[in-house]
N, C-alpha and C positions, 0 to 999 in steps of 0.2 A: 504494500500500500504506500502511496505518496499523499503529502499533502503540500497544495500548492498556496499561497496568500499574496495579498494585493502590495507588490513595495510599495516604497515612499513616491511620492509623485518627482520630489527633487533628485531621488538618489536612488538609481531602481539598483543596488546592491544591498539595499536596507528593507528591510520590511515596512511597511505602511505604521505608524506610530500605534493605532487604534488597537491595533493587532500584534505588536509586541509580545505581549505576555502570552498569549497562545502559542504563538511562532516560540520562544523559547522554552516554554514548557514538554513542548513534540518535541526541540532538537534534546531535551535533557533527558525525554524517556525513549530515543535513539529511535524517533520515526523519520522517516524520509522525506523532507522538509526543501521545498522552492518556491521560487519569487516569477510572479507573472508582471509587470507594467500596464495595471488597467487602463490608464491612459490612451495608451500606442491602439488599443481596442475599441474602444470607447470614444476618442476626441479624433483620432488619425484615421480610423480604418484600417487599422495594420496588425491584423490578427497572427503575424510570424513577426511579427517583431516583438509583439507584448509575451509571445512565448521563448523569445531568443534565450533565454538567461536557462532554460530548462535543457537538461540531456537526454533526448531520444532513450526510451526505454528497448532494451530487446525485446523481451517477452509484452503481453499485454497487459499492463498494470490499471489495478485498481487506484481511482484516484478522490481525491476528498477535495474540495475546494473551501477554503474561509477567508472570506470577502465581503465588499459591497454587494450591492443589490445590483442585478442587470436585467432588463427586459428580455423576454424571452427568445427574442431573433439575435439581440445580443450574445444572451445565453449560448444558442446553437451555433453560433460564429465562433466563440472559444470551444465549447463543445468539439468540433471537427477539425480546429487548427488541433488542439490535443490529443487528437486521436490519428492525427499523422505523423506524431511522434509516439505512440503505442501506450498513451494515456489516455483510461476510461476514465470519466468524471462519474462517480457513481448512480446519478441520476442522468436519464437521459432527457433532452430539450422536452420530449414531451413529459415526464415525469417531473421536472423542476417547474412547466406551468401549472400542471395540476396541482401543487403545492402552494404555489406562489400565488396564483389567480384564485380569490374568491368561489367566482360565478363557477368552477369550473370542478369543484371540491360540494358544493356545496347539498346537492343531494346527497351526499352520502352521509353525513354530518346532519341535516334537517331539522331532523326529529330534537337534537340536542344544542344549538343552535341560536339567538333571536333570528325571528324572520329577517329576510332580505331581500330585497329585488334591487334591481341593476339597473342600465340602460347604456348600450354603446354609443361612445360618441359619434358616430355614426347618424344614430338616429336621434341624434340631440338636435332643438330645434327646426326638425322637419314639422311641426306642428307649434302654434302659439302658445298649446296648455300643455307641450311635451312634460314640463315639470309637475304639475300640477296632476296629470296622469299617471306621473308613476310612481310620486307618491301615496296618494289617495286611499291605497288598500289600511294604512295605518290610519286612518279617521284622524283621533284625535290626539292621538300617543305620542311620547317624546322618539326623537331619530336621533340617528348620529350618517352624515355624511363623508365617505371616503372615495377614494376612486379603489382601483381589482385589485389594488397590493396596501396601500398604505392611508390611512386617514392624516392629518393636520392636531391632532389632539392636546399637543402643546399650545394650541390655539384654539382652546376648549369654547369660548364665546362667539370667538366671530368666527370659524371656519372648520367647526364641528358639529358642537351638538347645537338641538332644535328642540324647543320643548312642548313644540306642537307641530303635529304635523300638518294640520288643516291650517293653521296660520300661514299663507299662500307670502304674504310681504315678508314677513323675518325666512320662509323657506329660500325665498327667491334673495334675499342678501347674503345668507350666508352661504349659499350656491354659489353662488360669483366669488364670494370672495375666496373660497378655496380653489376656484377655477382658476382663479387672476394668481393667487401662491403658487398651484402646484406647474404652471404655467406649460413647458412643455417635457416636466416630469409625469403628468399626466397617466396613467397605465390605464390606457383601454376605455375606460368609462367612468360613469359614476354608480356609488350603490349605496344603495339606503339600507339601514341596519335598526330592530325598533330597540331603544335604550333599554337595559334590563338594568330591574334594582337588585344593585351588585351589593355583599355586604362591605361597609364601609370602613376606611382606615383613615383616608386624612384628605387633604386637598393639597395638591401641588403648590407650592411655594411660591411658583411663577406663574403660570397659567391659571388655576383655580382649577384643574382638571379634578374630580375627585379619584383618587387613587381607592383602590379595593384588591381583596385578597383574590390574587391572581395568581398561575403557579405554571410555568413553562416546562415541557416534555420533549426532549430530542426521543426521536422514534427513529429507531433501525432494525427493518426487516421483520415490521411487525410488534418489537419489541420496547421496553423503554429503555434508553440506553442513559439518559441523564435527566435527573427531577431539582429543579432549583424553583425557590419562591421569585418573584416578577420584583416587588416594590419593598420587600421588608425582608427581614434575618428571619432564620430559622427553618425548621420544614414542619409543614402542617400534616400532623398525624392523621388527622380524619381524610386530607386528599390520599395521601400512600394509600389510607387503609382501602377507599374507591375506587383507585387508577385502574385495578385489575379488570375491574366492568366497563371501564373504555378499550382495552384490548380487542376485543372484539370490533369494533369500530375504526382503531387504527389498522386490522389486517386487510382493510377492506380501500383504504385509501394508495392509490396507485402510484408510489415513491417508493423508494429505499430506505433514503433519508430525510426525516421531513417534522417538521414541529408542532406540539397542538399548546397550543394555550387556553388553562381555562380559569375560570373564575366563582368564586363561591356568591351562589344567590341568597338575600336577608332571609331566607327559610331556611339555609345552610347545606341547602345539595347543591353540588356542581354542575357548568354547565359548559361548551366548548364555546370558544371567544373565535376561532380563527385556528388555521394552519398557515405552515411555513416552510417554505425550502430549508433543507438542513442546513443547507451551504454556507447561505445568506441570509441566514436567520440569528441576531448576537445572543452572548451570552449575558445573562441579566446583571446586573449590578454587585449581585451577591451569592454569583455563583462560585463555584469553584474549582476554575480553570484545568488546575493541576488533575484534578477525581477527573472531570472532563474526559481530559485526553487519556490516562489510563485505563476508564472505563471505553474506548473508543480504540486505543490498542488491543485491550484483551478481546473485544467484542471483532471485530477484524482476522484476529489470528483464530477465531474458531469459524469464519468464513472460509 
């Protein structure tokens, strides 16, 4: 197994600074550790140059990617430059959108879930009440707006949440104004999500976001390979003691490696927040890097 990370933008013989601590945790537990230039990919179009720095494998190797985020055509562009140096990326383009994209995840996850609906930009604005339609189905419920991969939720007021959803004026401001942020970071569309009462812990400092007891799962091959809390220390006994009953659910999602986050509701059962590419999905604030990678080694050598 290799794993690859994004250098510094100034210094592609360094690791990207974000990623440090991962990057030398793998070379200290003697994994196979290289530097891509997402850059040269990304801003150039130069998908054999952002892999320059890597050696052609002999054999076909299994490979781990931790990074930024890339859209999915992105994705498949490094994806194939990689593989003509006989480096598999563990998920393939199509298994990393199935991850990464909402809309495309999200039957199978439903039942456990808030509601969702979507809209491509595509068909945005082909119609005067496009918004107004595809909100609708929530009557009167609070939403949160994001586009297929990421919401604005450090900008909890003006370019997230919505505390009604029939309020057509505050719908229609705070639409824009995350349209006008995400500007052309954009992924794909927009989706409405209906707010659930999460149990509560504090409000963000900066934003006002309310923070709640949330709790991130790297999933590999079915399995959970790493459980860290989202916003606070500690591990919550009552989720470990549940995870097992989401097993079933993550065998069903078509990744390798892939993240579920979920969150405890004020009645204190859990519910699933969203998935996430393994790749390009971070580690929370308070997780613990080092368990990370070793649980990611051992789990690898019995593949």
């Amino acid at each position: 197994m290799k794993i690859i990370y994004c250098s510094s933008p100034l210094d592609e013989r360094k690791v990207d600074e974000s990623y440090e601590e991962e990057y030398t945790y793998a070379k200290q537990l003697g994994l196979d550790v290289g530097l891509i230039h997402l850059e040269s990919l990304l801003v150039d179009g130069k998908p054999k140059r952002a892999i320059k720095n890597l050696v052609a494998a002999i054999e076909p190797t299994l490979t781990v990617y931790r990074g930024w985020m890339m859209k999915p055509s992105e994705y498949e562009t490094l994806y194939n430059a990689l593989t003509s140096i006989n480096l598999y990326l563990i998920n393939t383009p199509e298994q990393y959108q199935h991850g990464h994209y909402l809309p495309d995840s999200y039957d199978l996850i439903k039942p456990y879930t808030p509601r969702s609906v979507w809209i491509h930009q595509s068909e945005m604005d082909k119609s005067a009440d496009w918004l107004r339609d595809t909100v609708q189905t929530f009557g009167k419920a609070p939403i949160m707006v994001k586009d297929y991969v990421k919401s604005r939720k450090h900008e909890w007021h003006e370019a997230c949440y919505i505390p009604d959803a029939s309020d057509q004026a505050h719908v229609q401001k705070v639409v824009q104004t995350f349209l006008e942020r995400q500007g052309s970071d954009l992924n794909e569309g927009l989706v409405f999500r209906e707010y659930a009462q999460l149990a509560f812990l504090s409000n963000h400092p900066q934003s006002g976001m309310p923070l709640s007891e949330e709790m991130r799962v790297f999933v590999l091959d079915g399995k959970p390979l790493y459980v860290s809390n989202y916003w606070d220390e500690g591990e919550d006994q009552d989720f470990v003691a549940q995870l097992e009953s989401f097993m079933g659910i993550a065998s069903t999602i078509q990744s390798r490696f892939f993240t579920m986050d979920f969150a405890k509701l004020t009645d204190g059962s859990w519910i699933i927040l969203e998935l996430g590419d393994g790749q390009v999905a971070g580690l929370p604030d308070y997780a613990d890097a080092q368990q990370f990678y070793m649980n990611l080694k051992s789990a690898m050598i019995e593949v």
